[in-house]
C-alpha positions as CSV (number, residue, x, y, z in Angstrom):
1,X,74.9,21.0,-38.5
2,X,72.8,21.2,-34.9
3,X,70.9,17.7,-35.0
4,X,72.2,13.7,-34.4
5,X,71.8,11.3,-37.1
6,X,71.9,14.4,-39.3
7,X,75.4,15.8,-38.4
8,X,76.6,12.2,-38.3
9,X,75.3,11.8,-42.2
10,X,77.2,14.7,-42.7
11,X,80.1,13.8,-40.8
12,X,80.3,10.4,-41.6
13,X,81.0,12.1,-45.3
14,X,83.4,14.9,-44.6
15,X,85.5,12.1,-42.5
16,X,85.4,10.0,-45.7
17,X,85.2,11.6,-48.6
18,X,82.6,9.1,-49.5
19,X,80.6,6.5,-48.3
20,X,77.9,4.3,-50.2
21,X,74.5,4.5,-49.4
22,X,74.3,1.4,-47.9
23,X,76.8,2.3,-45.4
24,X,74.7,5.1,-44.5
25,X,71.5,3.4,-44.0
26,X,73.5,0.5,-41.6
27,X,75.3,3.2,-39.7
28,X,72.3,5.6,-39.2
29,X,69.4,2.8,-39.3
30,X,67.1,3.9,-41.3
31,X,66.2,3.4,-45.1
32,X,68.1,3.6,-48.0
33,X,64.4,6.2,-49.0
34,X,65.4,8.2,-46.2
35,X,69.0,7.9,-47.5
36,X,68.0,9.3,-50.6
37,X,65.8,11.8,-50.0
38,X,68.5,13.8,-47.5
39,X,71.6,13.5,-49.8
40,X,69.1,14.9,-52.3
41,X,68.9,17.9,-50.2
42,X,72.7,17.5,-48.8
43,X,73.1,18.0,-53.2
44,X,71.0,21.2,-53.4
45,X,72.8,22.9,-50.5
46,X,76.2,22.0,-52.5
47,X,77.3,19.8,-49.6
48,X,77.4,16.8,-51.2
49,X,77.9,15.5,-54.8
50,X,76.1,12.1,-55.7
51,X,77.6,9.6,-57.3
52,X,76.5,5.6,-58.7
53,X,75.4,4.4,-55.0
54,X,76.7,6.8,-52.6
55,X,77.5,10.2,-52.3
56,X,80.9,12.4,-51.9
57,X,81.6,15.7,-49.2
58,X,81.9,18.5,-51.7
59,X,85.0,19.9,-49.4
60,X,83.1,22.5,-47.7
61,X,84.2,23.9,-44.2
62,X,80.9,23.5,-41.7
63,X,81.1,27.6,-40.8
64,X,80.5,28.1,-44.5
65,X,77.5,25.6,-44.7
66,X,74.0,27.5,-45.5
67,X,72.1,27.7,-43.0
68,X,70.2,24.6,-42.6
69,X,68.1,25.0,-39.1
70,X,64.9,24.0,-41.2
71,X,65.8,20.8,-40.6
72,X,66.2,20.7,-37.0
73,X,62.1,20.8,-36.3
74,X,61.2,18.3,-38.7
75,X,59.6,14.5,-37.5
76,X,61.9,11.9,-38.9
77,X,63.9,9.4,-37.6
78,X,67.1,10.5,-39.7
79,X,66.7,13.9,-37.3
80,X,66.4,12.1,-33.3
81,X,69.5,12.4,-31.4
């Protein structure tokens, strides 16, 4: 996890255990599509599990995270430090 808003998504679960996706929009400021589209990703990389409006940490440590620097290049707000 290398980028701002990003790691803090990530964070903001692993600290925890789950937070609602409004949370995340209000703490991160941007939309609940944005929301959604990266814990759709967070899901395939088996970091997160979703749930009924929010999402869970799966319990993975970060050093065993795949690698995810794909993300760090891309132009979206969710991504600005």
């Amino acid at each position: 996890m290398k980028t701002g808003k990003y790691r803090r998504l990530v964070g903001i679960l692993r600290d925890r255990g789950f937070a609602s996706v409004s949370e995340l929009c209000r703490e991160l400021g941007v939309s609940r599509t944005s929301i959604h589209r990266y814990l759709q990703e967070l899901k395939k990389e088996g970091i997160v599990e979703l749930v009924h409006g929010g999402a869970i940490f799966s319990g993975v440590e970060e050093d065993k995270f795949p690698s995810l620097s794909s993300y760090e290049n891309r132009e979206d707000p969710l991504y600005e430090e």
